[in-house]
MARFIKE-653040 format. One record per residue (C-alpha): x, z, y. Coordinates in nm, 2 decimals, decimal comma. Last residue first. Layout:
MARFIKE-653040
+--------+--------+--------+
|      u |      w |      v |
+--------+--------+--------+
|      X |      Z |      Y |
...
+--------+--------+--------+
***
This chain:
MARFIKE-653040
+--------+--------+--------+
|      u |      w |      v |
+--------+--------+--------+
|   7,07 |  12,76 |   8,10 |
|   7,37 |  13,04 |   7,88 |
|   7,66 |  12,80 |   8,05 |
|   7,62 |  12,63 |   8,35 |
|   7,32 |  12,84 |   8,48 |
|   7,55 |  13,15 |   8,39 |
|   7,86 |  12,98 |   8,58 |
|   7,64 |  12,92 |   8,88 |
|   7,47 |  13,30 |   8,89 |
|   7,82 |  13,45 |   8,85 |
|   7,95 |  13,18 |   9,13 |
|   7,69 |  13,32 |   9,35 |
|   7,85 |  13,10 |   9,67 |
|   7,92 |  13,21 |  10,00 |
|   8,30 |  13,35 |   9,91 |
|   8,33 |  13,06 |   9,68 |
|   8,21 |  12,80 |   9,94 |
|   8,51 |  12,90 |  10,19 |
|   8,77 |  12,92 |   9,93 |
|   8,67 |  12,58 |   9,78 |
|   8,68 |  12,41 |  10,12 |
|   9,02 |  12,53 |  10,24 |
|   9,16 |  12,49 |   9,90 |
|   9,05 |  12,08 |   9,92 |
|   9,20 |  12,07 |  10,30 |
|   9,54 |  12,19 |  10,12 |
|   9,55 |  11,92 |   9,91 |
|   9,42 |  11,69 |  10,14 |
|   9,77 |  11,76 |  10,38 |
|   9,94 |  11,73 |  10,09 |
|   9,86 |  11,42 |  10,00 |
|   9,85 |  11,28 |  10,37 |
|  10,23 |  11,42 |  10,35 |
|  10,20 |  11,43 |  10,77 |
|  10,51 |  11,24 |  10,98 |
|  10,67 |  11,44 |  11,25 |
|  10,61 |  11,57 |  11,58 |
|  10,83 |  11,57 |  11,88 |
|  10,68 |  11,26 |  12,03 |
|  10,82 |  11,19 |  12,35 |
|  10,64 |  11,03 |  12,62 |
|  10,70 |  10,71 |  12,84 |
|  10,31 |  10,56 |  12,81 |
|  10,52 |  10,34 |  12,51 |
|  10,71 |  10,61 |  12,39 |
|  10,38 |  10,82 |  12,28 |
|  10,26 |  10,47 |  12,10 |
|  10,54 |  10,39 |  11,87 |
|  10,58 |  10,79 |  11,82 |
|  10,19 |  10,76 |  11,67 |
|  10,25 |  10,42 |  11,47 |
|  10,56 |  10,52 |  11,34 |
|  10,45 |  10,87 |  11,25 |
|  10,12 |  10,71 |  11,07 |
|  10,36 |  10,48 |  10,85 |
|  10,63 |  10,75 |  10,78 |
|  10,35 |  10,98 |  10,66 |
|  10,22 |  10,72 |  10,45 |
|   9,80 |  10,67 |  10,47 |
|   9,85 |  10,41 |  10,73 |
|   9,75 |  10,13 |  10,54 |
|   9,50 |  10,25 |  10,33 |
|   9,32 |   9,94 |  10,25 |
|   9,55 |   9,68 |  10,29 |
|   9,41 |   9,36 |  10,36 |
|   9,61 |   9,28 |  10,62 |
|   9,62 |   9,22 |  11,02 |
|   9,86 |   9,28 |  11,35 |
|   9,86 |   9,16 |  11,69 |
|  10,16 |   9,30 |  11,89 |
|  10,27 |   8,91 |  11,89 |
|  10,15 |   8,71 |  11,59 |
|  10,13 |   8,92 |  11,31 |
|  10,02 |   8,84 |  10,92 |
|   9,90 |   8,96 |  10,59 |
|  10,10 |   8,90 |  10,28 |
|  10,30 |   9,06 |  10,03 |
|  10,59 |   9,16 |  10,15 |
|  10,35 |   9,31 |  10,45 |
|  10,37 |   9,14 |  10,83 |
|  10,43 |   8,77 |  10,74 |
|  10,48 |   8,53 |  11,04 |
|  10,18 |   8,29 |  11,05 |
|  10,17 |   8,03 |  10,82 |
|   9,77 |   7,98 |  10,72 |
|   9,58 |   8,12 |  10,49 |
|   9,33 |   8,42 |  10,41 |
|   9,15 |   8,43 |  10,04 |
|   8,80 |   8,61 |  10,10 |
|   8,67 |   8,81 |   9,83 |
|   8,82 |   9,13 |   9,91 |
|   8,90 |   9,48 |   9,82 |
|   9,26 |   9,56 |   9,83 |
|   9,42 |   9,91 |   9,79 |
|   9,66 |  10,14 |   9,94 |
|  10,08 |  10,18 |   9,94 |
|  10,30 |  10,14 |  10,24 |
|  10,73 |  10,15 |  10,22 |
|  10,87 |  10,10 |  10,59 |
|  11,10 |   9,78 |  10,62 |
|  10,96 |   9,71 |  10,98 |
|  10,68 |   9,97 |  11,09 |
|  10,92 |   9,99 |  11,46 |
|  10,82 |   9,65 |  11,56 |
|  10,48 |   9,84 |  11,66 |
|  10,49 |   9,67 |  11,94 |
|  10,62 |   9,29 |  11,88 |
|  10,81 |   9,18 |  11,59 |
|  10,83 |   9,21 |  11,24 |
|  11,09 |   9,27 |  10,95 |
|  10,83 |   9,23 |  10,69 |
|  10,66 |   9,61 |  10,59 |
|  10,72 |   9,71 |  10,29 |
|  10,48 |   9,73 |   9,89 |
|  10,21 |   9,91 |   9,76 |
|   9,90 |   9,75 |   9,58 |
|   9,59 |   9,88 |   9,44 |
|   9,41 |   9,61 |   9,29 |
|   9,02 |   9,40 |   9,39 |
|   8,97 |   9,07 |   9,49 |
|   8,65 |   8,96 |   9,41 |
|   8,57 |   8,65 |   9,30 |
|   8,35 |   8,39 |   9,42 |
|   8,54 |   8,25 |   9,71 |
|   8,56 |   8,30 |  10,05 |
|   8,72 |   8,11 |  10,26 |
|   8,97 |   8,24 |  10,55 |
|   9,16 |   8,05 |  10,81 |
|   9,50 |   8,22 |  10,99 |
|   9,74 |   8,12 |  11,32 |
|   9,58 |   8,53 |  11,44 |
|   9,48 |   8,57 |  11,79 |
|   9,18 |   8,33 |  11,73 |
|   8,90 |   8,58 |  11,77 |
|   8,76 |   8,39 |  11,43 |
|   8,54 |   8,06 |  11,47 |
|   8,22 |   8,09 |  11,24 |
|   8,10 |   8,00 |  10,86 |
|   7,79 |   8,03 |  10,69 |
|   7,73 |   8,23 |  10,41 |
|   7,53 |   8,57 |  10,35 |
|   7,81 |   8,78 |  10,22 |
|   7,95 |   8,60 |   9,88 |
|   7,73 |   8,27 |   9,98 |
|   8,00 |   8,05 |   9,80 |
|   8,07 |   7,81 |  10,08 |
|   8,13 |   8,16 |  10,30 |
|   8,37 |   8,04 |  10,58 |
|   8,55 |   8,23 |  10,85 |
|   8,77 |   8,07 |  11,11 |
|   9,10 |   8,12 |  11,39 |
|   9,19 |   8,46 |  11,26 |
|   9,15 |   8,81 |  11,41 |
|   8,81 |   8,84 |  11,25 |
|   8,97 |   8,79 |  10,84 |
|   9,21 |   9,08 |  10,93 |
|   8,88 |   9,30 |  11,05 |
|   8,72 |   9,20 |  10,73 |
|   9,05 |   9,36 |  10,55 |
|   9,19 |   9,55 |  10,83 |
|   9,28 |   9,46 |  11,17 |
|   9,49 |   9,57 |  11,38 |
|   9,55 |   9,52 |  11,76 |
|   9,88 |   9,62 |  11,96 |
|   9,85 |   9,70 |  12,35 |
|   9,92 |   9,47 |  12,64 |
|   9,96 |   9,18 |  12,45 |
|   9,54 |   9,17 |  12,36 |
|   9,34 |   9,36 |  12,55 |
|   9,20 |   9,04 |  12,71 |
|   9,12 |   8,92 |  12,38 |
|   8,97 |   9,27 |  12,27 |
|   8,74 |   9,28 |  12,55 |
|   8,64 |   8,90 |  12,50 |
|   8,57 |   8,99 |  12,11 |
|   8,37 |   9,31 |  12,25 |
|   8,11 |   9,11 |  12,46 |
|   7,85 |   9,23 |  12,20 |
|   7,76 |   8,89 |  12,13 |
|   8,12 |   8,79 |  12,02 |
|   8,15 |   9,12 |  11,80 |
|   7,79 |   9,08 |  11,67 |
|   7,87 |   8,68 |  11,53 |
|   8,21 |   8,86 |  11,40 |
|   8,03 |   9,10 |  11,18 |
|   7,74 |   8,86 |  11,05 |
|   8,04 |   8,64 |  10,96 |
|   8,22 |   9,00 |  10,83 |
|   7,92 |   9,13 |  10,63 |
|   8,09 |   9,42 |  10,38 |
|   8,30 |   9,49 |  10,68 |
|   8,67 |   9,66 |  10,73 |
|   8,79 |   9,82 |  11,04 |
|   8,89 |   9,63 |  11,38 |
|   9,19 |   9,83 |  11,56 |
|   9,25 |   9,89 |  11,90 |
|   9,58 |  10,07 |  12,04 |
|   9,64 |  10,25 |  12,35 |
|   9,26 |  10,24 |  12,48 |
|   9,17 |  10,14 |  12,85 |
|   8,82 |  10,15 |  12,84 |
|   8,62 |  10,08 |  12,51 |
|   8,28 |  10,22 |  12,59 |
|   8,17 |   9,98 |  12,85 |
|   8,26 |   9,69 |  12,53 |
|   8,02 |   9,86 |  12,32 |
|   8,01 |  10,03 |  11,99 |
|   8,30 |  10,20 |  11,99 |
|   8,44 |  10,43 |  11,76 |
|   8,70 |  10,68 |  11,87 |
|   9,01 |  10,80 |  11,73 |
|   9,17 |  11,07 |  11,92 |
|   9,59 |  11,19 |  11,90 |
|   9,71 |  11,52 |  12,09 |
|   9,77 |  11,68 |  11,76 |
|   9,82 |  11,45 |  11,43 |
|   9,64 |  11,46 |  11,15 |
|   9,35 |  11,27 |  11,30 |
|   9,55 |  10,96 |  11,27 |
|   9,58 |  10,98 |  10,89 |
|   9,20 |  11,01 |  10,90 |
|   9,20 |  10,57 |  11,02 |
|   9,15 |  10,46 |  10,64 |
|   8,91 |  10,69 |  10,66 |
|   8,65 |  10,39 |  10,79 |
|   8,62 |  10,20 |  10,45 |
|   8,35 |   9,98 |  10,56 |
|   8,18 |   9,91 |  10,88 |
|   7,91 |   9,71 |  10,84 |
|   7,73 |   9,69 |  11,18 |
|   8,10 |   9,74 |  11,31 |
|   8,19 |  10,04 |  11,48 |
|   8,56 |   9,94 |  11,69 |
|   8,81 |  10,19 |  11,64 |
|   8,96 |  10,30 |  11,93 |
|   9,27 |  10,47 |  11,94 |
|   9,40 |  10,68 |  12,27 |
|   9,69 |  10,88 |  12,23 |
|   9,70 |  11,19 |  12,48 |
|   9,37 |  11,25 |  12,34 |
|   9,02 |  11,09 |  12,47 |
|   8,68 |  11,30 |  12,45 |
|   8,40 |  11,06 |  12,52 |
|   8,36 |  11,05 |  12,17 |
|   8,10 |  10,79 |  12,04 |
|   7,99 |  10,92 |  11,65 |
|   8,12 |  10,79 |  11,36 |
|   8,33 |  11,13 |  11,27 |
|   8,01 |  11,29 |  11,26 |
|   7,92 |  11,11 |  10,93 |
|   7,61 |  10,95 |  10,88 |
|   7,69 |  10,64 |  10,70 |
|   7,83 |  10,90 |  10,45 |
|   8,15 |  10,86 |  10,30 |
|   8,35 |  11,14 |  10,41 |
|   8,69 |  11,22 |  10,38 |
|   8,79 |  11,61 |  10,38 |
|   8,91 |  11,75 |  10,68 |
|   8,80 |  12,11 |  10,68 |
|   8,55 |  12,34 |  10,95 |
|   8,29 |  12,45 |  10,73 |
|   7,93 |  12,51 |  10,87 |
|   7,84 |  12,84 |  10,62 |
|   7,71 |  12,83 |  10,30 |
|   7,45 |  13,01 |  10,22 |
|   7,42 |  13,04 |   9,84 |
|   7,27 |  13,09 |   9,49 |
|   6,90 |  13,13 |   9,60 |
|   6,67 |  13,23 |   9,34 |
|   6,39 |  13,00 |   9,34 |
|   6,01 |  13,12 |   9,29 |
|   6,01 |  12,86 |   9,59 |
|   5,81 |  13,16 |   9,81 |
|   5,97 |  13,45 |   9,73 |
|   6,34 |  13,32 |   9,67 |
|   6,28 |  13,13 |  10,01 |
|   6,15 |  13,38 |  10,18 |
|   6,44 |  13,62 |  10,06 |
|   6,69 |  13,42 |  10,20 |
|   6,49 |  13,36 |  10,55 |
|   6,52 |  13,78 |  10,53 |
|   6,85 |  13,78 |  10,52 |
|   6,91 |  13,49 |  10,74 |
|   7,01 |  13,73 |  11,08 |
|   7,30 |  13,87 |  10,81 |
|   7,44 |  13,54 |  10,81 |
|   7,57 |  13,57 |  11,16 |
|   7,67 |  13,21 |  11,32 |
|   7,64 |  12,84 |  11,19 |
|   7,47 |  12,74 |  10,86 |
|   7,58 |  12,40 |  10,71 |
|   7,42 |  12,47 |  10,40 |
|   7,15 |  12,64 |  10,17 |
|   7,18 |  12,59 |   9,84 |
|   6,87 |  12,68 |   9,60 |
|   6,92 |  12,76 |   9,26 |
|   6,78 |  12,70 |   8,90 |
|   6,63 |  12,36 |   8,99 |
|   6,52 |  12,23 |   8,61 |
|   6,16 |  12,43 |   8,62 |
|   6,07 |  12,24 |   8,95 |
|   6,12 |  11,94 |   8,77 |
|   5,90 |  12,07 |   8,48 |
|   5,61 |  12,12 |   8,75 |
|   5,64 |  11,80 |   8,91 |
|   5,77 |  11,74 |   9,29 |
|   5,63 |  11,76 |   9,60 |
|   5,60 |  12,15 |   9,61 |
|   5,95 |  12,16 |   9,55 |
|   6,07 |  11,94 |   9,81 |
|   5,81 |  12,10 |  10,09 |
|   5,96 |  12,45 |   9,99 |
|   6,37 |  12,30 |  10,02 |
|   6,29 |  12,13 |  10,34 |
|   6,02 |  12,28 |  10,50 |
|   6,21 |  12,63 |  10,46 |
|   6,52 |  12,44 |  10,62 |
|   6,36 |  12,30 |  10,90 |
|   6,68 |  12,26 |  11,14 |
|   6,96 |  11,99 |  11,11 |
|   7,21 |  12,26 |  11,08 |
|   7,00 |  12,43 |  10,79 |
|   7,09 |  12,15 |  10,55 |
|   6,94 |  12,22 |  10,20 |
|   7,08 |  12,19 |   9,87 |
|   6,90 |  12,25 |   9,54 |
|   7,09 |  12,35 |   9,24 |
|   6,96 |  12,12 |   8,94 |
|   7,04 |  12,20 |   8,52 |
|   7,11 |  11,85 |   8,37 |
|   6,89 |  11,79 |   8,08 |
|   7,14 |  11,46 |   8,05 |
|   6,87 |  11,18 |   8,07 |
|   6,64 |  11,46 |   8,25 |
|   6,93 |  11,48 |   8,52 |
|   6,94 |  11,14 |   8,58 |
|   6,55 |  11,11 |   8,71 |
|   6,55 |  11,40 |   8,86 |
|   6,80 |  11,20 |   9,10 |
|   6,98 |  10,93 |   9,06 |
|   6,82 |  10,70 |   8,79 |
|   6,49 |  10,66 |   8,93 |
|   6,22 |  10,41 |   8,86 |
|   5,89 |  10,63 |   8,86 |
|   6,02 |  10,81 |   9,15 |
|   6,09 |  10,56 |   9,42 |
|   5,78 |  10,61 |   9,58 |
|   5,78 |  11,01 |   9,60 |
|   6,12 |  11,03 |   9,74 |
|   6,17 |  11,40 |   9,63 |
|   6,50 |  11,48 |   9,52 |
|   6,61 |  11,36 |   9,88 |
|   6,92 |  11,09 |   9,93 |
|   7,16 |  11,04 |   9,65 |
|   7,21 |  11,29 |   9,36 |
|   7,58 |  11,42 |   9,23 |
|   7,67 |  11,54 |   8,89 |
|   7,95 |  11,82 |   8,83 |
|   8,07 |  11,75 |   8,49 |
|   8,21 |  12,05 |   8,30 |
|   8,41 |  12,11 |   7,98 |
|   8,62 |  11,77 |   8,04 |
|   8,71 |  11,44 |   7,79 |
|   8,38 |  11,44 |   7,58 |
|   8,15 |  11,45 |   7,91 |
|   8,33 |  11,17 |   8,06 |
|   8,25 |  10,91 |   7,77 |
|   7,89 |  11,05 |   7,79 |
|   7,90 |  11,00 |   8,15 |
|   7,99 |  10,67 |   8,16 |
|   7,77 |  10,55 |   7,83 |
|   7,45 |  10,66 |   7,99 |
|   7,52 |  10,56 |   8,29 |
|   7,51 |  10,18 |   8,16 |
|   7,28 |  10,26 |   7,89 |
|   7,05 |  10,33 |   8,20 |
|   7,13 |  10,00 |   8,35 |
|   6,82 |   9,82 |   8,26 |
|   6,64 |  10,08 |   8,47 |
|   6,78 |   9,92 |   8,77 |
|   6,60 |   9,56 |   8,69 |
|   6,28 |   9,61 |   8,94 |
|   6,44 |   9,81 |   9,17 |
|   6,70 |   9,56 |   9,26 |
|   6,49 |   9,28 |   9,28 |
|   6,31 |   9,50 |   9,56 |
|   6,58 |   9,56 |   9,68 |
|   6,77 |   9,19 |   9,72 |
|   7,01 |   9,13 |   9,46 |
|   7,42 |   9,00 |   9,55 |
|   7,64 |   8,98 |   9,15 |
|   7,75 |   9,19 |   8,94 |
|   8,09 |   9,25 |   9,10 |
|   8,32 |   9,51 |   8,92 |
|   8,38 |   9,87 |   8,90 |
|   8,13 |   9,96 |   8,55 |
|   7,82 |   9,79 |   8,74 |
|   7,91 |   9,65 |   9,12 |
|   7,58 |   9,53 |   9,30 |
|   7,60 |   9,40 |   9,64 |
|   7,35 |   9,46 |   9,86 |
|   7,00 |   9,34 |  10,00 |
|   6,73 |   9,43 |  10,25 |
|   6,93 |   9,56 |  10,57 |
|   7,20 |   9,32 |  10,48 |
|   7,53 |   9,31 |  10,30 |
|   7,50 |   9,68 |  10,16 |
|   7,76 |   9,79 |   9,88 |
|   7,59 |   9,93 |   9,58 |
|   7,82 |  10,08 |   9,35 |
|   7,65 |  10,14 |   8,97 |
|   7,91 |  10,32 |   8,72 |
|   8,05 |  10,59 |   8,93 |
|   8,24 |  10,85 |   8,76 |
|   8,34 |  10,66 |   8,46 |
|   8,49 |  10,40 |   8,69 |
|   8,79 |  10,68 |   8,72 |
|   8,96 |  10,83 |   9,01 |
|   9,30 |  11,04 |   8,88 |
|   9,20 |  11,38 |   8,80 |
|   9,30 |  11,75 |   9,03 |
|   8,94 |  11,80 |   9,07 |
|   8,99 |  11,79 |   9,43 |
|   9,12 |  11,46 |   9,37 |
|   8,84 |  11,38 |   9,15 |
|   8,60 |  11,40 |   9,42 |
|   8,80 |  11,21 |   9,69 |
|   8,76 |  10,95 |   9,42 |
|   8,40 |  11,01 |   9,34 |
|   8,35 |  11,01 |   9,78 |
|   8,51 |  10,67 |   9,81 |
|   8,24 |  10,51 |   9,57 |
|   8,38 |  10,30 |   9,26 |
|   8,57 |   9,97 |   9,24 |
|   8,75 |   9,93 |   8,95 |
|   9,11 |   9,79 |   8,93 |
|   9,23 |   9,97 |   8,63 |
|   9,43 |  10,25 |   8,89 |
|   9,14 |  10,27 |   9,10 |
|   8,98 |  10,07 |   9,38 |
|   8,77 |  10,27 |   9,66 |
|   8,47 |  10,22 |   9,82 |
|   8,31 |  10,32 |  10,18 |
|   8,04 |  10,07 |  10,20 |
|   7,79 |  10,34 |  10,00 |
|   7,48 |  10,37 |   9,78 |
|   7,57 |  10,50 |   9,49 |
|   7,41 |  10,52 |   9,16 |
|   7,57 |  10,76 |   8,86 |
|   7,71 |  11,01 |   9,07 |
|   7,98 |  11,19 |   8,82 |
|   8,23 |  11,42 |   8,92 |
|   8,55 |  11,59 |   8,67 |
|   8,59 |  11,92 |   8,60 |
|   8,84 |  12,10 |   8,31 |
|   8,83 |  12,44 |   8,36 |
|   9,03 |  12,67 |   8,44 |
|   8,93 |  12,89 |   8,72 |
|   9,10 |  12,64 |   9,01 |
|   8,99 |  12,40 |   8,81 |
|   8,64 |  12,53 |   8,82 |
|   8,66 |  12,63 |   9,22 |
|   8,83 |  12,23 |   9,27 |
|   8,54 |  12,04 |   9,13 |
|   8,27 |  12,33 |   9,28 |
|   8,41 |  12,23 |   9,64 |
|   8,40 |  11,86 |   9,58 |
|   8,05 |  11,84 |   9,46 |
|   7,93 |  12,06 |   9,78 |
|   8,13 |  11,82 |  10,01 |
|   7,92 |  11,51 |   9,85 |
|   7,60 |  11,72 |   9,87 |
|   7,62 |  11,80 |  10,24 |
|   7,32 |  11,78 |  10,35 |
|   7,38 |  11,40 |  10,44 |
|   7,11 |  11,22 |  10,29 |
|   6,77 |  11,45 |  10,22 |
|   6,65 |  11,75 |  10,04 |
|   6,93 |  11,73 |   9,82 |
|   7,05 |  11,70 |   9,45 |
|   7,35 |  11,92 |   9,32 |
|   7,37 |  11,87 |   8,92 |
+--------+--------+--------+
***
């Protein structure tokens, strides 16, 4: 089991990495995080929702995404409440502090996941969330020590140094926690670490002095494009840095499912940006509005934010997208009788001849289908073959023109559907990216990126890179002899 000494150390990554080194050493691997905390979801093959990070997971373990390795997904829909999805579907909307006080009752839950999981592979490579040592959510935890006694899950300990502190941070955790947890952490990762190893020579030792700890890695800052789930990516951050090809992304209070815009990154002389404010969005070549897990909250922010005029104005002079809660914006209304996000209802942007009411169940299949034969900018999508994934539980109407064969809508160059992955094909992104070179009177000489391949090759960067700074003898004799 990897735990941390706080969110975003790199735990996620770390997972992925050890996933593909035992396949690539012959072992069958699969990921398990048995609570997860995230608005970045994914749907597999059965129609379960799970966290995007278990899927990107199993891909580098070479498995198709499974429900078994993610039972509890909590999506946020306030700063006090979420969603809660047990086994990939909808349990229902609990405030935390309800939350806390019924999570134990889904032990046999996890329990049952990983044990089915466990018989089908020879290792399981367990996840934590946030630190190892949150003191006051200790005596109800299912995450962290807490799910590796339930399994007597051997722990390596990961540190970020990049954020600075790192003694406090892997010292401070295990002098916070009990004496038999400190017996379960067999190694101590730490990660992110930019320059001359050699100078942390003697920080290594330290730590091995001082934790009683051997330390089983440092792992340097690691420069791959592997999707990441994390509220805290880097990738959300404001760039002032603009490409050839300009696209902003606008960074909704709830943004959801935000590497369905990576396949953009692939190509050179293309930025994406996310914008937070209207000062920040300029003069982009194409805008798109992401997904949202609170999209009347969302829209009420946009309006406020002087972003919904920004986009209006935009409008017809470049093409706008929207996906899934961003679709639902670009209509003309928003209603939520059944109190799936918060309620209420509010007027949409109005570029879209579409309504949407949502309804008490969720919406949830991977899907693949064509483009419609469709007008206006990106005219040049029509007839191309997409596949991705819904997750919704708002039912869109109206009688717009069709963009996808199975739904979604354009009016103009402004485009929306609830296809989660949209621009994942390589003939999708390259139509989008030439669309937009031609339009500022450029040619595009590139061509479109196998995103499959392209993350195949991302996962081998990654493990190579943490096997050279990892003790893999140390981690396979933890694994096997304890």
């Amino acid at each position: 089991m990897l735990q941390g000494t706080m969110s975003n150390v790199g735990k996620s990554l770390l997972t992925a990495a050890l996933c593909r080194i035992f396949r690539q050493d012959g072992y069958s691997a699969a990921p398990f995080k048995s609570q997860n905390m995230a608005l970045n979801s994914y749907i597999t093959a059965d129609g379960s929702e799970i966290g995007r990070a278990q899927a990107m997971q199993a891909e580098a373990a070479g498995l198709e995404p499974s429900v078994l390795m993610n039972p509890i997904l909590l999506k946020p829909t306030t700063d006090t409440g979420s969603q809660v999805i047990v086994n990939g579907k909808v349990r229902g909307n609990m405030r935390a502090a309800e939350y806390f006080r019924h999570k134990k009752e889904l032990i046999p839950d996890i329990l049952a996941a990983y044990r089915t999981l466990s018989e089908q592979h020879d290792i399981i490579v367990i996840e934590g969330a946030g630190s190892a040592a949150e003191l006051n959510l200790k005596a109800d935890d299912i995450v962290n020590m807490g799910m590796a006694k339930l399994v007597d899950a051997p722990v390596l300990l990961v540190g970020d140094i990049d954020r600075g502190g790192i003694f406090a941070q892997l010292l401070g955790t295990l002098m916070l926690i009990e004496q038999d947890e400190r017996e379960r952490i067999k190694g101590l990762i730490v990660n992110k670490f930019r320059g001359d190893k050699t100078i942390f020579s003697s920080g290594a030792d330290i730590l091995k002095q001082r934790g009683g700890v051997p330390v089983a890695g440092v792992v340097p800052y690691i420069r791959c494009d592997i999707e990441d789930e994390d509220s805290l990516s880097d990738k959300l951050g404001t760039r002032s840095v603009k490409g050839i090809i300009d696209i902003a992304v606008i960074r909704l209070p709830h943004i959801s499912n935000y590497t369905d815009f990576d396949a953009f990154l692939q190509y050179d002389g293309v930025s994406v940006r996310y914008v937070t404010k209207y000062t920040e969005l300029g003069e982009p070549d194409m805008i798109i509005i992401p997904g949202t897990k609170s999209t009347i909250s969302d829209m009420r922010w946009l309006r406020e934010s002087g972003l919904e005029a920004a986009i209006k104005r935009s409008a017809g002079k470049l093409p706008v997208f929207g996906i899934c809660g961003g679709y639902q914006m670009l209509g003309k209304k928003i209603a939520d009788p059944v109190n799936s996000e918060g309620g209420g209802e509010i007027e949409g942007a109005g570029l879209l001849d579409t309504a949407t009411v949502f309804v008490g169940q969720k919406h949830q299949t991977q899907t693949d289908g064509y483009f419609a034969e469709i007008g206006g900018m990106l005219s040049a999508l029509s007839g191309l073959h997409f596949s991705g994934y819904e997750i919704h539980m708002g039912e869109t109407s109206g009688n717009p023109e069709k963009l996808l064969d199975c739904g979604g809508a354009y009016s103009g160059s402004v485009y929306g559907c609830y296809i989660h992955g949209i621009f994942d094909e390589p003939q999708v992104s390259e139509a989008v990216v030439r669309t937009l070179y031609e339009r500022k009177g450029l040619h595009f000489d590139g061509t479109g990126i196998d995103r499959k391949v392209f993350k195949e090759k991302q996962f081998d960067i990654l493990a190579d890179e943490v096997r050279k700074n990892l003790d893999m003898e140390l981690i396979y004799r933890i694994i096997f002899q304890r």
